[in-house]
PDB file of N, CA, C and O in Angstrom:
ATOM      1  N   UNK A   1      -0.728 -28.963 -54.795  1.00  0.00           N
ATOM      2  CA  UNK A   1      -1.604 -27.838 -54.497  1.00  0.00           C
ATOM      3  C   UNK A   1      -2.562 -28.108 -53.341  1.00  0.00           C
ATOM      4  O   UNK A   1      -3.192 -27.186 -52.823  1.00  0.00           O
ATOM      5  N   UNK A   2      -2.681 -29.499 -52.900  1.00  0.00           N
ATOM      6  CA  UNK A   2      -3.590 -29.333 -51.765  1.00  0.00           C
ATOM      7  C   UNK A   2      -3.601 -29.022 -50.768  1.00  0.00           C
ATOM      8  O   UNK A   2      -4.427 -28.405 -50.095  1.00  0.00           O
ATOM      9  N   UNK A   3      -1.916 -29.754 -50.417  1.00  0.00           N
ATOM     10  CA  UNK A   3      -1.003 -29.396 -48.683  1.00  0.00           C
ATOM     11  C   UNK A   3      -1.505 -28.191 -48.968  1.00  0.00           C
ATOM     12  O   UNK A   3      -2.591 -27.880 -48.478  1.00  0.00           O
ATOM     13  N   UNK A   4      -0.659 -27.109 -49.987  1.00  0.00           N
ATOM     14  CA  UNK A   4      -0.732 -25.996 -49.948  1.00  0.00           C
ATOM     15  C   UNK A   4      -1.976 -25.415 -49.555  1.00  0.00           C
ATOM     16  O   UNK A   4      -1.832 -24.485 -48.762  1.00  0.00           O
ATOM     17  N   UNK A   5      -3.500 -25.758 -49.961  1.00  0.00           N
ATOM     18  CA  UNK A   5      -4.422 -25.095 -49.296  1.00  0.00           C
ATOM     19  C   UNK A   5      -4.934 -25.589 -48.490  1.00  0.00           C
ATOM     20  O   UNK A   5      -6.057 -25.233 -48.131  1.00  0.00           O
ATOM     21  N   UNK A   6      -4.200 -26.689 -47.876  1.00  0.00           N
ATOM     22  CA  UNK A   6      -4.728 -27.021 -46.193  1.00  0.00           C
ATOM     23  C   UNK A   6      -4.221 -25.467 -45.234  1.00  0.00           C
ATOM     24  O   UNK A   6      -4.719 -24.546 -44.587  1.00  0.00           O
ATOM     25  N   UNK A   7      -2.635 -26.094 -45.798  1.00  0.00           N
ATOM     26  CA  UNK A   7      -2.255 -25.005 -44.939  1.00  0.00           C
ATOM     27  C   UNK A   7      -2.348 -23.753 -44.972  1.00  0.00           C
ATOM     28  O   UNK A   7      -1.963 -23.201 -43.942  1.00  0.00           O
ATOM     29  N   UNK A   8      -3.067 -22.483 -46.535  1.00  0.00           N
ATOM     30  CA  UNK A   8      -2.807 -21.507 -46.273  1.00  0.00           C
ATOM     31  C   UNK A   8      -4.517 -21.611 -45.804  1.00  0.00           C
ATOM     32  O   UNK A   8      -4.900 -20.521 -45.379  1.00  0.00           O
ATOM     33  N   UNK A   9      -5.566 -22.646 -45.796  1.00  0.00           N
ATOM     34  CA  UNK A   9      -7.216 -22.626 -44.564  1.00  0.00           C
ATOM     35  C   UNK A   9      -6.729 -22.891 -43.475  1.00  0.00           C
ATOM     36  O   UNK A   9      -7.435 -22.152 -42.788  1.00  0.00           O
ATOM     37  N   UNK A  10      -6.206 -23.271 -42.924  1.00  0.00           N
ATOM     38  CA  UNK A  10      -6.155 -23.672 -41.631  1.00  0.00           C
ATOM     39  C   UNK A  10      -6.547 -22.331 -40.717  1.00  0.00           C
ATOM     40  O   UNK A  10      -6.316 -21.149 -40.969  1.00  0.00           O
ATOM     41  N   UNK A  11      -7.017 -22.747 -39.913  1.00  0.00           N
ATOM     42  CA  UNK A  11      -7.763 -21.130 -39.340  1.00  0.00           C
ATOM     43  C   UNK A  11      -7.064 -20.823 -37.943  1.00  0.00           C
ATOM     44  O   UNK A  11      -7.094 -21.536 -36.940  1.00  0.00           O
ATOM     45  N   UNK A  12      -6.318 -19.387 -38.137  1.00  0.00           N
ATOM     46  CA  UNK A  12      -5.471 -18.963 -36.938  1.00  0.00           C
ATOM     47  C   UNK A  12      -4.463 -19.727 -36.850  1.00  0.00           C
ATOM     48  O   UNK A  12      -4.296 -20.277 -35.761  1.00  0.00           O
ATOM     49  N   UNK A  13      -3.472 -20.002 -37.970  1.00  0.00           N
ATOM     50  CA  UNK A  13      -2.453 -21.061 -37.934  1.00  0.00           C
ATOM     51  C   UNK A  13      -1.135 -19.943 -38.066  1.00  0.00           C
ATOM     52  O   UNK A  13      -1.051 -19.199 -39.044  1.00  0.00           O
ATOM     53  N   UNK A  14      -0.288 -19.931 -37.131  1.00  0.00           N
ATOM     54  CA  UNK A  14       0.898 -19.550 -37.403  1.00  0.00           C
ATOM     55  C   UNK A  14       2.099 -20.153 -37.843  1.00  0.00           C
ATOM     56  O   UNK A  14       3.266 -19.821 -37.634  1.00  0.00           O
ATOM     57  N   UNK A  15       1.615 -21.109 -38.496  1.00  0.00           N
ATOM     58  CA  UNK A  15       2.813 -21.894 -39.079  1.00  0.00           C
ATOM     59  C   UNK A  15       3.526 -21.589 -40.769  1.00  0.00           C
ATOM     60  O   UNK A  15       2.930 -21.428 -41.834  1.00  0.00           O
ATOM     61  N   UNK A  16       5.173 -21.596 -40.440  1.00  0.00           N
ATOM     62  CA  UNK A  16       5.874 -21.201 -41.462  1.00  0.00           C
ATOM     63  C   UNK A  16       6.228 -22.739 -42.405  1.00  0.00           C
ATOM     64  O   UNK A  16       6.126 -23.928 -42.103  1.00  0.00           O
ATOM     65  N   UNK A  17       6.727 -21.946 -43.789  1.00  0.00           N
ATOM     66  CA  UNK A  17       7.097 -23.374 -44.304  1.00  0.00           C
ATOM     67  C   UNK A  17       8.361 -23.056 -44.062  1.00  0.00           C
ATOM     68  O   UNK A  17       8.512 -21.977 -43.487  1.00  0.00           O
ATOM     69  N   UNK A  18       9.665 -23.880 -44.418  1.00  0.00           N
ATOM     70  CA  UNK A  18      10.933 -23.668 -44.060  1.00  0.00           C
ATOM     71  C   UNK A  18      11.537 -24.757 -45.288  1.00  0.00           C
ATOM     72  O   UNK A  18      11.587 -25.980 -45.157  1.00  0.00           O
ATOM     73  N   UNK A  19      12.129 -23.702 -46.931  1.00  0.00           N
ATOM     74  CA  UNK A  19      12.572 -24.576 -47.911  1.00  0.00           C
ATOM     75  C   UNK A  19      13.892 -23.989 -47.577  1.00  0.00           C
ATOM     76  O   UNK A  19      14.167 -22.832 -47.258  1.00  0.00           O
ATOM     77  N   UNK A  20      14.586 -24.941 -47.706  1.00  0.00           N
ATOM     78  CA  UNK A  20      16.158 -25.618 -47.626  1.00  0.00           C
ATOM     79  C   UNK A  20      16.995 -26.206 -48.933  1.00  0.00           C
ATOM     80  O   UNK A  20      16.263 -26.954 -49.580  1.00  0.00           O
ATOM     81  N   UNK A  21      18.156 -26.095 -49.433  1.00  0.00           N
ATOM     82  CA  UNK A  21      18.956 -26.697 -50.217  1.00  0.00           C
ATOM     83  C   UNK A  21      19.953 -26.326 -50.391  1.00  0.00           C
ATOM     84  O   UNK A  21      20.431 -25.478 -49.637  1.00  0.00           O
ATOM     85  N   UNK A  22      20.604 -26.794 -51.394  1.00  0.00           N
ATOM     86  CA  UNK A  22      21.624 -26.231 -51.519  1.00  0.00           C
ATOM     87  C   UNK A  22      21.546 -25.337 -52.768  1.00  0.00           C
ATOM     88  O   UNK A  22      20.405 -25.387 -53.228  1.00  0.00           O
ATOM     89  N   UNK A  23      22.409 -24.488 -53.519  1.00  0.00           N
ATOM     90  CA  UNK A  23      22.237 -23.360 -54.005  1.00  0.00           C
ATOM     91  C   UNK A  23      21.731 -23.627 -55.542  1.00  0.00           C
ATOM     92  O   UNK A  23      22.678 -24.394 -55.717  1.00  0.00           O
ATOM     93  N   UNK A  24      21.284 -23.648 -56.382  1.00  0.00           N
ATOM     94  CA  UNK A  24      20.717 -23.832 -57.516  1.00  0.00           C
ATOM     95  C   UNK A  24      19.600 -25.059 -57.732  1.00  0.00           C
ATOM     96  O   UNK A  24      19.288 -25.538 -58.822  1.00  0.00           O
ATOM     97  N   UNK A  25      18.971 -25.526 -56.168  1.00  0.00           N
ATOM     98  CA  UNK A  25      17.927 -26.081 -55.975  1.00  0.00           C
ATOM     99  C   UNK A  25      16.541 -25.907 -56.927  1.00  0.00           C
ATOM    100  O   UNK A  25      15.801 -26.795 -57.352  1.00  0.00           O
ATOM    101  N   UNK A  26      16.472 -24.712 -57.075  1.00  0.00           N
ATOM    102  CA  UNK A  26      15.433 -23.964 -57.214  1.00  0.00           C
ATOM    103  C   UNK A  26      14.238 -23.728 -55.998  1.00  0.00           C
ATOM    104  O   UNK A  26      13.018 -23.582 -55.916  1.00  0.00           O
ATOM    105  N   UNK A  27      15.407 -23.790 -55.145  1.00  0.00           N
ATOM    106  CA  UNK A  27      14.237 -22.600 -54.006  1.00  0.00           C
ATOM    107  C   UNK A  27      13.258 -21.641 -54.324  1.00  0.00           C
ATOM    108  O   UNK A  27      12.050 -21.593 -54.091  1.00  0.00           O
ATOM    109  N   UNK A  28      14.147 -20.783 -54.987  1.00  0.00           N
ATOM    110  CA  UNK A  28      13.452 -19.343 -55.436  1.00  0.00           C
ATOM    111  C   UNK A  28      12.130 -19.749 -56.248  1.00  0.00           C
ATOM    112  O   UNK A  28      10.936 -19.540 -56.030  1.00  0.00           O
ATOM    113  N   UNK A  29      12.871 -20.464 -57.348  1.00  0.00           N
ATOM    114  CA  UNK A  29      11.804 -20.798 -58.093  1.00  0.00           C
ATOM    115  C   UNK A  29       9.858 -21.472 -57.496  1.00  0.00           C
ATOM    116  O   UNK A  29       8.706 -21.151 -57.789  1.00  0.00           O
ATOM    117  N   UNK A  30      10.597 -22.639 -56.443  1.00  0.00           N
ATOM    118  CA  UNK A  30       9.786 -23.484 -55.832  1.00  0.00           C
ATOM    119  C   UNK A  30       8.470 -22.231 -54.915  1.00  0.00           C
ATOM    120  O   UNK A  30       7.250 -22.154 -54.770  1.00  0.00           O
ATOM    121  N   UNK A  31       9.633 -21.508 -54.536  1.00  0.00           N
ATOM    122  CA  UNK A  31       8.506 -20.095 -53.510  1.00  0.00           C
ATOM    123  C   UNK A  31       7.574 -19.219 -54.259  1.00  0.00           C
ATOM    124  O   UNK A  31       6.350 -19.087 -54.262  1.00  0.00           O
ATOM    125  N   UNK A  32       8.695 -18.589 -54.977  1.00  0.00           N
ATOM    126  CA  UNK A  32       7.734 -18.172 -56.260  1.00  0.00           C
ATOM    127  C   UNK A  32       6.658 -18.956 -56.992  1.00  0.00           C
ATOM    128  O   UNK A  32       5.670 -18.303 -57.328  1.00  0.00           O
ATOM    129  N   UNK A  33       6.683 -20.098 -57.259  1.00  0.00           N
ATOM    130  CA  UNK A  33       5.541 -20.958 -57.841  1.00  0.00           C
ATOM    131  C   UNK A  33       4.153 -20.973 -56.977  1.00  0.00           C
ATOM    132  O   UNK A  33       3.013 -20.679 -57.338  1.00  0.00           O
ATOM    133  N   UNK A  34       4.746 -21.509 -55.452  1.00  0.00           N
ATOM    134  CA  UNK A  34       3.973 -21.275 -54.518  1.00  0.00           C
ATOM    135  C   UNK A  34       2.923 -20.364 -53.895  1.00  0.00           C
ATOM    136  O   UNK A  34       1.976 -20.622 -53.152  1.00  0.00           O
ATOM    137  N   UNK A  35       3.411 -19.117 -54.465  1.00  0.00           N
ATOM    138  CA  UNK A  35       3.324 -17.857 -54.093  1.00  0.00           C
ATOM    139  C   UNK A  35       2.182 -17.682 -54.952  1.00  0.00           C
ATOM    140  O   UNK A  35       1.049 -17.724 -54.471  1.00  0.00           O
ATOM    141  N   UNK A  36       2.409 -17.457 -56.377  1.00  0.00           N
ATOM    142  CA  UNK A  36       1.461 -17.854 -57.606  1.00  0.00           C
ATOM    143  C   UNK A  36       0.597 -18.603 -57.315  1.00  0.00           C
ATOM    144  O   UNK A  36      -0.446 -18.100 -57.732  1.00  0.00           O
ATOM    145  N   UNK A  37       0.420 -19.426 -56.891  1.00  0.00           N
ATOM    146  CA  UNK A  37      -0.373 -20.441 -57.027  1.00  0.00           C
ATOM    147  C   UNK A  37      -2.132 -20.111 -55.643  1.00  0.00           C
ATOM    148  O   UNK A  37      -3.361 -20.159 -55.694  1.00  0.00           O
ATOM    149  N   UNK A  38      -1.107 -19.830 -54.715  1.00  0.00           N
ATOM    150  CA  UNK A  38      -1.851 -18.844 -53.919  1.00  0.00           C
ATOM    151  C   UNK A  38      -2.876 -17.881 -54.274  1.00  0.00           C
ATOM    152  O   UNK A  38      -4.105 -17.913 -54.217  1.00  0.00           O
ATOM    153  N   UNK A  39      -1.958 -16.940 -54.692  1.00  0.00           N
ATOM    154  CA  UNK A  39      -3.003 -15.710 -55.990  1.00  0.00           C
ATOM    155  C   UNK A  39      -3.553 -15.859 -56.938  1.00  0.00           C
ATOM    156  O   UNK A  39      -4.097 -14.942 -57.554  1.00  0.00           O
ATOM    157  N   UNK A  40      -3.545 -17.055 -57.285  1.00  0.00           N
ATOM    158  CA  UNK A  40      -4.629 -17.256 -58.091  1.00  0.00           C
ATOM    159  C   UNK A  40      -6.147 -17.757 -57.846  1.00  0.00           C
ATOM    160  O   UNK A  40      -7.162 -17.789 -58.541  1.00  0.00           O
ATOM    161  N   UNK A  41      -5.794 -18.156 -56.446  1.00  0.00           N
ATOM    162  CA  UNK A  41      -7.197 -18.815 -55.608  1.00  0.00           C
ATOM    163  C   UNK A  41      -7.271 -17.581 -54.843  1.00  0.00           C
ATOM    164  O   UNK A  41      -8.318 -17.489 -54.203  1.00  0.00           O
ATOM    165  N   UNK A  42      -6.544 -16.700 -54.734  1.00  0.00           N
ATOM    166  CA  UNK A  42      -6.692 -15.437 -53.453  1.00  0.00           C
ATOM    167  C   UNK A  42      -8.075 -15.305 -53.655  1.00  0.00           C
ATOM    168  O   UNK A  42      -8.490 -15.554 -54.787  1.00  0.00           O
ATOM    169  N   UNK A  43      -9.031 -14.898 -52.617  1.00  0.00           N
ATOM    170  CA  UNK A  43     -10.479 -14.332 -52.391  1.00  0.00           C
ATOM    171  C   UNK A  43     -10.180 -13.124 -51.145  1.00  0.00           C
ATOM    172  O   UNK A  43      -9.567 -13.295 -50.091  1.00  0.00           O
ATOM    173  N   UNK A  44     -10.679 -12.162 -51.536  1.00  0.00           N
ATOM    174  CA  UNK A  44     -10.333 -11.245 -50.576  1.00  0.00           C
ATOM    175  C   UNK A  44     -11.242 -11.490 -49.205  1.00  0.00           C
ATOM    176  O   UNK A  44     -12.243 -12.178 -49.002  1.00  0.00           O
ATOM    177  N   UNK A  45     -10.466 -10.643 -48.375  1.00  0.00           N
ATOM    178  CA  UNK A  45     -10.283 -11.087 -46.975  1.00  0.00           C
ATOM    179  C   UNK A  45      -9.731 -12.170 -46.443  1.00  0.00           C
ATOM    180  O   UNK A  45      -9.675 -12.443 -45.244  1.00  0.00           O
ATOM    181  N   UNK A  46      -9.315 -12.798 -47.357  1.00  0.00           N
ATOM    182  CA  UNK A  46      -8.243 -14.435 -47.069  1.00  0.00           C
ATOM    183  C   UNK A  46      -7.078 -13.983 -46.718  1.00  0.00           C
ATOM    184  O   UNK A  46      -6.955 -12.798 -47.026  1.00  0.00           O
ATOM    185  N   UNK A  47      -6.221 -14.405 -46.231  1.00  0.00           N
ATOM    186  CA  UNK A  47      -4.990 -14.519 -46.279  1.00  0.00           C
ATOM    187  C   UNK A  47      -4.136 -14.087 -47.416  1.00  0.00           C
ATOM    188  O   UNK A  47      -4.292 -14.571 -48.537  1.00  0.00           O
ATOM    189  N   UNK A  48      -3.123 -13.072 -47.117  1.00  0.00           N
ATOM    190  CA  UNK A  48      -2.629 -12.400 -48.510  1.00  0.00           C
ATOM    191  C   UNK A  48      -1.300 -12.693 -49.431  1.00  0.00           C
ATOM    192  O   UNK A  48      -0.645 -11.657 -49.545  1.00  0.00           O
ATOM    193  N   UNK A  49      -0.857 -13.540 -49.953  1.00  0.00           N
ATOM    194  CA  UNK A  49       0.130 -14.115 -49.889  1.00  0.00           C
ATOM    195  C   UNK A  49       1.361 -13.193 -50.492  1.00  0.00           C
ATOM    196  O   UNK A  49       1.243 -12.531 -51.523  1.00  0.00           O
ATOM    197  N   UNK A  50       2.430 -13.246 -49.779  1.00  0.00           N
ATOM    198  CA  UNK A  50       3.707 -12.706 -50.265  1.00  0.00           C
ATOM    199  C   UNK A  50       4.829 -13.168 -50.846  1.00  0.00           C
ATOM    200  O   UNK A  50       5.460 -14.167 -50.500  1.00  0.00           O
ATOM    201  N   UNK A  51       5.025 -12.578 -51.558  1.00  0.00           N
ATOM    202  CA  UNK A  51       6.635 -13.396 -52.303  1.00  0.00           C
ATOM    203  C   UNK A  51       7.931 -12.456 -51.600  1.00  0.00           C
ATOM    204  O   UNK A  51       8.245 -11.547 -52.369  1.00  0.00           O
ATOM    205  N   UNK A  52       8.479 -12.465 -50.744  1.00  0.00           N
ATOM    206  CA  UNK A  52       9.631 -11.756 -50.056  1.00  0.00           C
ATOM    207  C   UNK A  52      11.081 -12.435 -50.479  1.00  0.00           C
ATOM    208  O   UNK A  52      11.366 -13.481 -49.896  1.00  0.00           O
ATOM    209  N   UNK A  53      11.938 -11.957 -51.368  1.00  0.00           N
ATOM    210  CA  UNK A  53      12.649 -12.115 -51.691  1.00  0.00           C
ATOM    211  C   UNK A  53      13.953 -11.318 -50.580  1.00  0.00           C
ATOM    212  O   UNK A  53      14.308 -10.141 -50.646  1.00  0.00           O
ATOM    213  N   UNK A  54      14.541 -12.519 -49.479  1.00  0.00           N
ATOM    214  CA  UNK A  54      15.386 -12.072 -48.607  1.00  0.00           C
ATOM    215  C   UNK A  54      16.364 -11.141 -49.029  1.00  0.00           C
ATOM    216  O   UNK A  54      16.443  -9.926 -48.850  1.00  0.00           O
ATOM    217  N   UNK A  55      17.133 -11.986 -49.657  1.00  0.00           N
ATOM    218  CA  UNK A  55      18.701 -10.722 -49.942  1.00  0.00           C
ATOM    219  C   UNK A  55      18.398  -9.428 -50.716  1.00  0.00           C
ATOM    220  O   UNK A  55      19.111  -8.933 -51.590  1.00  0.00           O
ATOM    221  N   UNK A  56      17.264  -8.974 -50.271  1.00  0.00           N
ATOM    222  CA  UNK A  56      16.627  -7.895 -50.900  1.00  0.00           C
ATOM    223  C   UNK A  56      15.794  -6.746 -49.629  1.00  0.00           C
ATOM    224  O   UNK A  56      15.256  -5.639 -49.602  1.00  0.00           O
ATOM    225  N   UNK A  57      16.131  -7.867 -48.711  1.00  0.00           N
ATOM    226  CA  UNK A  57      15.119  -7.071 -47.596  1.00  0.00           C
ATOM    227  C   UNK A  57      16.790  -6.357 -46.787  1.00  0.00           C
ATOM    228  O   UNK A  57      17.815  -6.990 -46.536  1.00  0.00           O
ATOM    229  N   UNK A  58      16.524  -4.975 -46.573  1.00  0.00           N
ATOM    230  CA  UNK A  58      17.574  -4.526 -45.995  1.00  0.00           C
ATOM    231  C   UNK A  58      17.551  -4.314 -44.322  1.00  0.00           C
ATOM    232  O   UNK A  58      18.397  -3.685 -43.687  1.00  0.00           O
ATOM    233  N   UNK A  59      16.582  -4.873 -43.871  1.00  0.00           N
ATOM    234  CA  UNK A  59      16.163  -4.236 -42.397  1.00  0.00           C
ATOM    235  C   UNK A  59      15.550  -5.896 -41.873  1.00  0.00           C
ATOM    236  O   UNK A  59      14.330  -6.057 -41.879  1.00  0.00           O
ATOM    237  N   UNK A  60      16.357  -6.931 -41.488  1.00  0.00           N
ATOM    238  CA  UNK A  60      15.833  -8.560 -41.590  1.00  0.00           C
ATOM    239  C   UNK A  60      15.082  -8.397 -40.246  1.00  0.00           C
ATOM    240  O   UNK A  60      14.376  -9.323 -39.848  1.00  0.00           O
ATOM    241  N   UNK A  61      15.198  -7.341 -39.588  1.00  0.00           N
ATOM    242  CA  UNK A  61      14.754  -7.395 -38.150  1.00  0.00           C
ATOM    243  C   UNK A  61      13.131  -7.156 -38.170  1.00  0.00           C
ATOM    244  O   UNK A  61      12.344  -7.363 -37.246  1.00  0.00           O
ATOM    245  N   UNK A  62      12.807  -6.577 -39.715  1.00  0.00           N
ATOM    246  CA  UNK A  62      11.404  -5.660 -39.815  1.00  0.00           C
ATOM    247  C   UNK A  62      11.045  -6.334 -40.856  1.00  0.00           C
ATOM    248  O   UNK A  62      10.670  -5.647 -41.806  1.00  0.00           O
ATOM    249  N   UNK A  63      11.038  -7.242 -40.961  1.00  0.00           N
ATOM    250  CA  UNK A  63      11.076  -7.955 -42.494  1.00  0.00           C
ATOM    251  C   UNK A  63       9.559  -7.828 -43.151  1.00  0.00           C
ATOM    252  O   UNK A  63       9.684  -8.259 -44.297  1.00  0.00           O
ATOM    253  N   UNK A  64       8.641  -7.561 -43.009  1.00  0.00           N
ATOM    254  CA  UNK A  64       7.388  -7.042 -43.577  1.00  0.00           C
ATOM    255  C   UNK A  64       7.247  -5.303 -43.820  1.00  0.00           C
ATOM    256  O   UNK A  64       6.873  -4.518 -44.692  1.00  0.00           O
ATOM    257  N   UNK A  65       7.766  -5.292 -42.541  1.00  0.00           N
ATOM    258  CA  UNK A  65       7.673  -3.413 -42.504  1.00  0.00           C
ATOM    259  C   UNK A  65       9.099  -3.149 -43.601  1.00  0.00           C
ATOM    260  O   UNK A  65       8.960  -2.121 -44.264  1.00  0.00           O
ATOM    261  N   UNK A  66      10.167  -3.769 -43.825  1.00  0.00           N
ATOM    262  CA  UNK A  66      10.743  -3.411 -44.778  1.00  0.00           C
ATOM    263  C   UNK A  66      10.397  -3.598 -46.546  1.00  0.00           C
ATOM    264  O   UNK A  66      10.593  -2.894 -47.536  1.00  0.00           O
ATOM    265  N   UNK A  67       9.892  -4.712 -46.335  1.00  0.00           N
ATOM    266  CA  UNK A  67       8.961  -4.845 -47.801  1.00  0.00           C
ATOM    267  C   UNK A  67       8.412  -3.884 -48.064  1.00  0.00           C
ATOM    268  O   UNK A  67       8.902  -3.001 -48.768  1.00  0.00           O
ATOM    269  N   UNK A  68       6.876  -3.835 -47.377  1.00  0.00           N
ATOM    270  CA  UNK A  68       5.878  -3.170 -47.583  1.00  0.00           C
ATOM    271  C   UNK A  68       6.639  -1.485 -48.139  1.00  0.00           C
ATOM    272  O   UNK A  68       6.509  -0.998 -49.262  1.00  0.00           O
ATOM    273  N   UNK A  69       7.457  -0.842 -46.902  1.00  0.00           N
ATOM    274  CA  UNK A  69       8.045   0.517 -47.938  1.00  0.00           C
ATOM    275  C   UNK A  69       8.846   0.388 -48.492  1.00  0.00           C
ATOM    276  O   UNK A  69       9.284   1.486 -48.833  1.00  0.00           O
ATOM    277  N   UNK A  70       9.665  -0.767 -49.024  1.00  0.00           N
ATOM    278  CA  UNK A  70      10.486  -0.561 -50.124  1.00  0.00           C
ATOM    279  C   UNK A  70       9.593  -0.954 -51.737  1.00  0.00           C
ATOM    280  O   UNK A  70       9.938  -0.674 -52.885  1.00  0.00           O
ATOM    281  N   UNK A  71       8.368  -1.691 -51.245  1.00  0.00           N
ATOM    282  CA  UNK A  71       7.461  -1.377 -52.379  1.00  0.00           C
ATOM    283  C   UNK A  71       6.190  -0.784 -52.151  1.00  0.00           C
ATOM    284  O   UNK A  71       5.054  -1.229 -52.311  1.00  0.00           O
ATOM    285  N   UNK A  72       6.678   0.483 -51.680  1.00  0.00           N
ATOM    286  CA  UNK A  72       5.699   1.714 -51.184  1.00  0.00           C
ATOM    287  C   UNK A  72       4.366   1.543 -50.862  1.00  0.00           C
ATOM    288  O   UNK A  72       3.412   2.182 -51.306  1.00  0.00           O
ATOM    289  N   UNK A  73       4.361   0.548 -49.981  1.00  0.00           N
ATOM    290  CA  UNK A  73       3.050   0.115 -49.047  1.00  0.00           C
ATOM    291  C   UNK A  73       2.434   1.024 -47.529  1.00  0.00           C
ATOM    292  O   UNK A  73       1.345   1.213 -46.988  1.00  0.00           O
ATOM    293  N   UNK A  74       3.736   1.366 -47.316  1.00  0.00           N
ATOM    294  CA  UNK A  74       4.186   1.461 -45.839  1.00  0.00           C
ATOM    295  C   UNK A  74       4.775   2.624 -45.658  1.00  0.00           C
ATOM    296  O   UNK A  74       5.219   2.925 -44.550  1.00  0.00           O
TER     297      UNK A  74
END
């Protein structure tokens, strides 16, 4: 949990994480945990954390703008 809140303070940081494996790794799981773990320290006006589940996003080119209105944000 700490990496994790170096990196989601780091101020004006555009850096991605990038998890890799092979298929029953528990990627999903590992992001999702991550994700959680985030929102539970969330303080508003911080940084907002998302759980984007790819093979779900139908538009990869818009990949926020497709989230956001497929869960009627946007």
């Amino acid at each position: 949990p700490e990496l994790l809140r170096q990196f989601r303070d780091e101020e004006n940081s555009n850096r991605y994480w990038l998890i890799q494996g092979d298929s029953g790794f528990g990627k999903t799981t590992l992001s999702y945990y991550l994700c959680r773990l985030l929102w539970d320290e969330y303080q508003p006006g911080s940084r907002l954390p998302l759980y984007i589940h790819l093979p779900q996003i139908k538009d990869l080119k818009n990949i926020l703008k497709s989230y956001l209105k497929e869960h009627e944000y946007g």
